[in-house]
C-alpha positions in Angstrom: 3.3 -2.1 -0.8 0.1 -2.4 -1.2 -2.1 -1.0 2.5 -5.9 -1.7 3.5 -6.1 2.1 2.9 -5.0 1.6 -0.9 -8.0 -1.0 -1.2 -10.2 1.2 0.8 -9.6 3.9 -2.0 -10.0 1.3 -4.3 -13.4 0.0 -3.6 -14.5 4.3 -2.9 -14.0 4.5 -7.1 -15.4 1.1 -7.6 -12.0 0.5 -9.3 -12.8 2.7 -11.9 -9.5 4.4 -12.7 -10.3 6.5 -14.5 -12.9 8.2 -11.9 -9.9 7.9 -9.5 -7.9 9.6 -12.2 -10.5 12.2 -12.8 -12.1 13.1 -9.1 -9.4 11.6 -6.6 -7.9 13.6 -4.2 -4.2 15.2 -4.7 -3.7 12.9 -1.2 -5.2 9.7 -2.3 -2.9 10.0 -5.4 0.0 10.2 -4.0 -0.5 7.5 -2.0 -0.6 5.4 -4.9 2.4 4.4 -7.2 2.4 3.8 -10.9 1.2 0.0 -11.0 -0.7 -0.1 -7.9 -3.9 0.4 -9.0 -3.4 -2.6 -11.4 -1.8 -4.8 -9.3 -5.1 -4.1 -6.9 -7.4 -4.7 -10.0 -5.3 -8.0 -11.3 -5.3 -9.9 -7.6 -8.8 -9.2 -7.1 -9.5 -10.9 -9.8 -7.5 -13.7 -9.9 -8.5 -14.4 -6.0 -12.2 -14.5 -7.4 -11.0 -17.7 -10.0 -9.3 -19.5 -7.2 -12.3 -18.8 -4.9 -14.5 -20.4 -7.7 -12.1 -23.0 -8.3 -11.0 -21.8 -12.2 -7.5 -22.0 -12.0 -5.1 -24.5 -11.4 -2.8 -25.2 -8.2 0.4 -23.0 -10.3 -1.6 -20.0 -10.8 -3.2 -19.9 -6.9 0.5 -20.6 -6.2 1.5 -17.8 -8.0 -0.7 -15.3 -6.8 -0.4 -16.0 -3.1 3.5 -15.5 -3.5 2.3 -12.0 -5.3 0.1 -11.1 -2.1 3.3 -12.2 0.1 5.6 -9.7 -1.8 3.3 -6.7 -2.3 0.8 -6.8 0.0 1.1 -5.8 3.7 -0.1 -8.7 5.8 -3.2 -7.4 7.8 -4.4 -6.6 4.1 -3.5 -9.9 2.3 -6.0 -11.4 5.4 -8.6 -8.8 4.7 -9.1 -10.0 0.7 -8.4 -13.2 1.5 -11.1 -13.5 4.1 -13.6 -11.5 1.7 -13.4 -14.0 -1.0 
């Protein structure tokens, strides 16, 4: 599940994994699983297309069910609110 402290770490490396990788902390790693990062990276972006309207109505359908399945609520209204 994806937490507001996940993104907070997130947005600390500028979602540079690879700085995470290199100069994150042995507690901020393990607070991330194997395809969080990505998942992070991939729903930020595609909640920048729908906010500029360069999607269709299947693809904003789709990621909203991805937020609703892997991303804690008070989070999902956090990016959401941002975009």
């Amino acid at each position: 599940m994806i937490t507001i402290q996940k993104i907070d770490i997130y947005n600390k490396y500028l979602g540079d994994s690879d700085g995470f990788v290199r100069c994150g902390t042995k507690h901020e790693k393990e607070l991330f699983l194997p395809n969080d990062w990505a998942l992070i990276e991939t729903t930020l972006q595609d909640l920048e297309l729908i906010n500029k309207g360069l999607c269709s109505q299947e693809y904003k359908e789709k990621t909203y069910i991805r937020l609703k399945e892997n991303f804690e609520p008070t989070t999902i209204t956090l990016l959401t609110n941002k975009q």
